[in-house]
N, C-alpha and C positions, 0 to 999 in steps of 0.2 A: 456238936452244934445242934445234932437234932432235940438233945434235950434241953436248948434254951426254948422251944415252944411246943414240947408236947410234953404230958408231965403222968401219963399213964406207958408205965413199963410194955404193957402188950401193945400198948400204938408203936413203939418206938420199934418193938421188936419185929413188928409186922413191916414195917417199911424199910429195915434192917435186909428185910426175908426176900425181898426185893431183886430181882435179878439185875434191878439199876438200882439198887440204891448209892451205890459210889456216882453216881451221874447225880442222883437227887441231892447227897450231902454236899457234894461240890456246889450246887445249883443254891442251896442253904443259906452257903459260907457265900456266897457272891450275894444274894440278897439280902443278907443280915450286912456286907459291907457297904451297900448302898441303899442303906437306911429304909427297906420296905418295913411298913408296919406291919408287926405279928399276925395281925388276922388276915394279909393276905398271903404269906407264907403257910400258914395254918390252912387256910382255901388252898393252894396252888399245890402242895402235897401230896395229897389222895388223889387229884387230877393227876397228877404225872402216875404215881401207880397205877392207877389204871388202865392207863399210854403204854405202860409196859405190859402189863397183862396182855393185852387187847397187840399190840405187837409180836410178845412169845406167843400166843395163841395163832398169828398167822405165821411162824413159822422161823420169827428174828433172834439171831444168836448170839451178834454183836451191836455192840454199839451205833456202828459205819453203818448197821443196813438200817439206825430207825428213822433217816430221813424220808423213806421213799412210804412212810408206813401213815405219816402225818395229816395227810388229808384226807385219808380213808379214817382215821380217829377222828378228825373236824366233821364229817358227815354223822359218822353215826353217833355225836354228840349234838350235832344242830339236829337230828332225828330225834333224839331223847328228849332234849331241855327246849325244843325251839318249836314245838307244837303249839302253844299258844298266840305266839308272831303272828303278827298281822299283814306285816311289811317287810321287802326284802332288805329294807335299815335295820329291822330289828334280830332280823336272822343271820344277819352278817359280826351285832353285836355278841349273839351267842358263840359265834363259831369265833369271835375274839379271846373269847374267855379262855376257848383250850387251845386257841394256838397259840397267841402269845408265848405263855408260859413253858411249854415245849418248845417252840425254836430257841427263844433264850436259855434254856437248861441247852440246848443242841449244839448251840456255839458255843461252848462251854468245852464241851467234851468230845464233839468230830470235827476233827480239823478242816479250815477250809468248808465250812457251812455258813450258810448266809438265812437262809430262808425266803418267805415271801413278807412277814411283814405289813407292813407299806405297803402299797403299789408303788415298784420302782420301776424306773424304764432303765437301759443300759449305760454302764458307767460311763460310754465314749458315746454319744452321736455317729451315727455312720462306722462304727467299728470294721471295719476290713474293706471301706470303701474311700476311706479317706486317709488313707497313709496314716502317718505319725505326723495329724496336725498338732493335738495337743500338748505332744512334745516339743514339736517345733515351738508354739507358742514358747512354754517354759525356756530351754535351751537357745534358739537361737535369736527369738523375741527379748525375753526376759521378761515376759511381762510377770506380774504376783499371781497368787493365788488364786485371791480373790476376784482377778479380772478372768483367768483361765475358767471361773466357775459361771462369768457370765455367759463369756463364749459358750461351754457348756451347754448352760439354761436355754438360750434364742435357738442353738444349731439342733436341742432336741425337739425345738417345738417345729424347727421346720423339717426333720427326720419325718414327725409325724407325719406333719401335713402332707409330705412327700407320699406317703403310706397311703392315705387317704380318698388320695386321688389314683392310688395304683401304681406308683413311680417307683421301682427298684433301682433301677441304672441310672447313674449320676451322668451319664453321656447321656440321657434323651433332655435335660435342664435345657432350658430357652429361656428372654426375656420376658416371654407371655408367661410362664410359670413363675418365673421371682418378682412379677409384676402383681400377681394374685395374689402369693405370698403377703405380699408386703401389703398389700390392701386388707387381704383379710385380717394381719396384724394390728392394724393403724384403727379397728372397732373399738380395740382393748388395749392400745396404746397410747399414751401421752408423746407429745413431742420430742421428748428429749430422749426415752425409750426406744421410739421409732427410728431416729437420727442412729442410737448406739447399735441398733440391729440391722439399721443399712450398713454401714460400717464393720462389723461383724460379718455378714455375707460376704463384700467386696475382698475380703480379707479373705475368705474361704475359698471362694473362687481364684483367685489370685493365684495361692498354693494350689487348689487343683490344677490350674491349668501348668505354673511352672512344673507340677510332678508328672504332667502326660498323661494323670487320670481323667482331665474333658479336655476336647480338642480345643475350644474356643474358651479363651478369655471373657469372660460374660461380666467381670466389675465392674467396668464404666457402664454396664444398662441399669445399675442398682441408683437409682437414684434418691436421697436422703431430703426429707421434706424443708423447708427454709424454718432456718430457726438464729432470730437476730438475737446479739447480745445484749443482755441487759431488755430484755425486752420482757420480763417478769418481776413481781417485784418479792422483798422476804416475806418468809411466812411467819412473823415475830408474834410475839405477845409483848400484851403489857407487865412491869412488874408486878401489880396489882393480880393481874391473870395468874402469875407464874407463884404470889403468896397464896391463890387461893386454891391452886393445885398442889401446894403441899399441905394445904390445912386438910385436903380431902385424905390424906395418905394415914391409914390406922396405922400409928410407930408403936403399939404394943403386942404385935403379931411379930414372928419371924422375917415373913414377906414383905412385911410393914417395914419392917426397920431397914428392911434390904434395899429397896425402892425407893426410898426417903435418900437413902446415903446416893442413888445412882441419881436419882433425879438434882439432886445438888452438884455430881460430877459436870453434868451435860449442861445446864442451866451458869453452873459459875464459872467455868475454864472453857465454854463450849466445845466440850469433846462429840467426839463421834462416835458413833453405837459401838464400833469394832475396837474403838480406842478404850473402851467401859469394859468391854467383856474381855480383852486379853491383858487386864490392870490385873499385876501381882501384889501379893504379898512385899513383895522386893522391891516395891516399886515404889514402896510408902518411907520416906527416910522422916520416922517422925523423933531423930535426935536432932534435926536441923531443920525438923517441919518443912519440907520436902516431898513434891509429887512428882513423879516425872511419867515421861511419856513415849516409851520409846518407841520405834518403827510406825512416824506418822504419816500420812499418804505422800505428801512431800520428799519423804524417804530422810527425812531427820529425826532428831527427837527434842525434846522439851521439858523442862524443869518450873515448876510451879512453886510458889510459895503457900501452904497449907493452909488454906483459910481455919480460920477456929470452929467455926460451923461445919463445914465439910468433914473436918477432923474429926470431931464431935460424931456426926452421925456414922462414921466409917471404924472408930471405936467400940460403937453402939452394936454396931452391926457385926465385929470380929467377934465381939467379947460374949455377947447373948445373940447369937442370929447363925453365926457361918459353920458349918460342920466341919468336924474335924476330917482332916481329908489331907492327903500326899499330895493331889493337885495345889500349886503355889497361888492358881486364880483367887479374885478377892472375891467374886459374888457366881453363888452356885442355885442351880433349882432347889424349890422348898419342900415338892415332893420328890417321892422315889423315882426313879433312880435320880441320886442326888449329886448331879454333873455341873459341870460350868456353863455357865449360859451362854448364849450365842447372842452374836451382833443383834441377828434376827426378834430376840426375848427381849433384846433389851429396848430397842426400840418399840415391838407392841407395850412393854408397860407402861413409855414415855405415855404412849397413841391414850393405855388405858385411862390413865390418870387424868389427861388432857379432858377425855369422852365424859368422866364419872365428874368433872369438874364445872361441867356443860360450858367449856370453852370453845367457841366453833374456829376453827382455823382450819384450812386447805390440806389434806394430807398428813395430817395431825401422824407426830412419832416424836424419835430425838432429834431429827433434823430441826423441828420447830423451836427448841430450849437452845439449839446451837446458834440459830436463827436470831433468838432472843438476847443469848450472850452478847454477840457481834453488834446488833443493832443499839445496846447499851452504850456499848465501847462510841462506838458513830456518835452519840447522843452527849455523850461526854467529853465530845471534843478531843480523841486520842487523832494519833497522827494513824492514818492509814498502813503505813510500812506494819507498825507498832504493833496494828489490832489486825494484820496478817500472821505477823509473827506469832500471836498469842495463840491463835485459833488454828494454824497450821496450816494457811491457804500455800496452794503449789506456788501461783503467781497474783500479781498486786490486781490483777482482772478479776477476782476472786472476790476482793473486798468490792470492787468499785461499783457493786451492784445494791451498794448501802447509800450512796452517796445523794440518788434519786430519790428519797423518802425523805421529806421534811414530815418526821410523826409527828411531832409537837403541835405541829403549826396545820396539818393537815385537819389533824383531832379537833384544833378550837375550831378548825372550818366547819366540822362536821356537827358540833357541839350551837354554835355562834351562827350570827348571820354574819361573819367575817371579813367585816366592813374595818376592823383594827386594822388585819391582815393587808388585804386588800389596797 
């Protein structure tokens, strides 16, 4: 493999000479399969040799011990290259450069390594204070995944806070502290966010107190902010809006063609971000022009009939655009590493395209093109049952939050002195 990118015999030989170099060729072959370009393979090379050096040198014999060797190499390389930084942004850039590259060669090759990465905080919230909640959840809740990760997200942020203030033992919690909590939440929280992390706590506390980890039931003091229904309205576009967010879209780039094909999913079938990024291969029956959609939050699935257009750009996009890849997913990142996109990707590109289109709408993503699907259907007079079923709502409460928007008529208002109207 080494010699797809080094083409002088004594380079190859020198890194050969390598007391890692079975770490760096492994590390190679993982790079070359997720499509890194040459030149930074060719950069990341000579860095890893000299990680080994600079490791045998204090003393490393195997493998297992160069985890512990990695941030003594990040220093005395942000020593070397990172004397001209100004700023601790820009020396944190440096010390990116060689650690990246070494944890990912790491996980590779010692098992059970993770690195730093990221800044991550712990995979459980409250780990050894909180039983087996997020088992509980899965097993005895049933809730998804995806809701498990919300729980997740809210109970670490209130981990933290807990931290903050000094709070290790979940027996000294009161209402005056899940009262702060939640206020100092509600800065950076929307309504509907707020309501899901009262609800979140109450849940917490519940299982703590049935486990005898806090003495008191503290739920009912979590009080959830009033939030009526139907008391907001879509955050739709016009189709006008939504042709000239695809005119922005460059279809003779890779990315281009990729983004064109998703933004046509969301906008014409109003799918959901997660519904976009776990779309397979498989999923496309175009002997019978054929989309389907399975595991939809409603927990069904759904069969589409293949618009010409959609098809079109999702051809475009298999045929000149998707990497050849064992993953079955249809749309993958365009740089390296070249993985499947997440719910999360797919919705910043909706947000992006929306922004570069200078469309202003409330919280601009894919929710807004799904938004826009629905409020079509409303506008076209389908029966509500119908244009639940299409979109995937759990219940008919779902649609009926379209029903309140005369757009047409609001539009002349806003256009007119709507004296027609009127």
């Amino acid at each position: 493999m080494l010699e797809r990118y080094f083409v002088r015999p004594t380079t190859i030989g020198r890194i050969r000479a390598s007391w890692i170099a079975g770490a760096i060729e492994r590390y190679v072959a993982w790079l070359t399969e997720h499509r890194y370009a040459p030149r930074n393979v060719c950069r990341r090379v000579p860095l890893l040799e000299r990680f080994g050096d600079f490791a045998r040198a204090r003393g490393v014999t195997a493998w297992e011990q160069l985890p512990t060797h990695v941030d003594a190499f990040v220093e005395a390389w942000v020593r070397e290259r990172g004397q001209g930084c100004r700023t601790e942004r820009a020396r944190r850039k440096v010390a990116d450069v060689a650690r990246k590259p070494i944890e990912q060669m790491l996980r590779l090759v010692v098992p059970g390594f993770v690195g730093r990465g990221r800044a991550r905080g712990p995979q459980e919230p409250f780990a050894g204070h909180a039983g087996k909640f997020f088992e509980y959840l899965l097993v005895e809740r049933g809730l998804r995944a995806a809701s498990v990760r919300l729980y997740r997200h809210h109970l670490a942020q209130f981990e933290a806070y807990l931290r903050t203030i000094g709070i290790m033992d979940l027996q000294i919690l009161s209402p005056a502290i899940l009262d702060a909590f939640v206020a100092e939440r509600s800065r950076r929280l929307g309504r509907t966010s707020l309501r899901s992390l009262c609800g979140i706590l109450r849940m917490v506390l519940r299982y703590l107190h049935r486990q005898r980890l806090i003495a008191r039931d503290l739920s009912a003091t979590v009080e959830s902010p009033r939030a009526y229904r139907l008391a907001t309205i879509p955050r739709s576009i016009t189709w006008d809006e939504v042709r000239r967010m695809l005119e922005v879209v460059n279809r003779r780039t890779v990315g281009g063609k990729r983004d064109y094909a998703i933004l046509l999913l969301l906008v014409t079938y109003g799918l959901r971000a997660r519904e976009v990024a776990a779309l397979t291969v498989d999923d496309l029956n175009w002997k019978h022009d054929r989309l389907r959609i399975p595991e939809r939050k409603a927990g069904h699935s759904t069969a589409y009939p293949l618009s010409p257009t959609v098809g079109a750009a999702l051809v475009e996009y298999l045929q000149h655009g998707r990497p050849q890849a064992a993953d079955r997913r249809v749309f993958f990142r365009v740089l390296a590493p070249q993985m499947p996109l997440t719910a999360a990707a797919v919705a910043k590109r909706a947000s992006h395209y929306l922004h570069r289109a200078g469309i202003a709408v409330p919280r601009a993503g894919s929710h807004t093109l799904r938004h826009t699907c629905v409020q079509r259907l409303v506008d076209a007079k389908f029966p509500f049952k119908l244009i639940g079923d299409y979109v995937g709502h759990r219940a008919p409460e779902s649609t009926e939050i379209y029903t309140k928007v005369a757009t047409d008529a609001l539009r002349d208002v806003a256009l007119g002195d709507g004296e027609t109207i009127l």
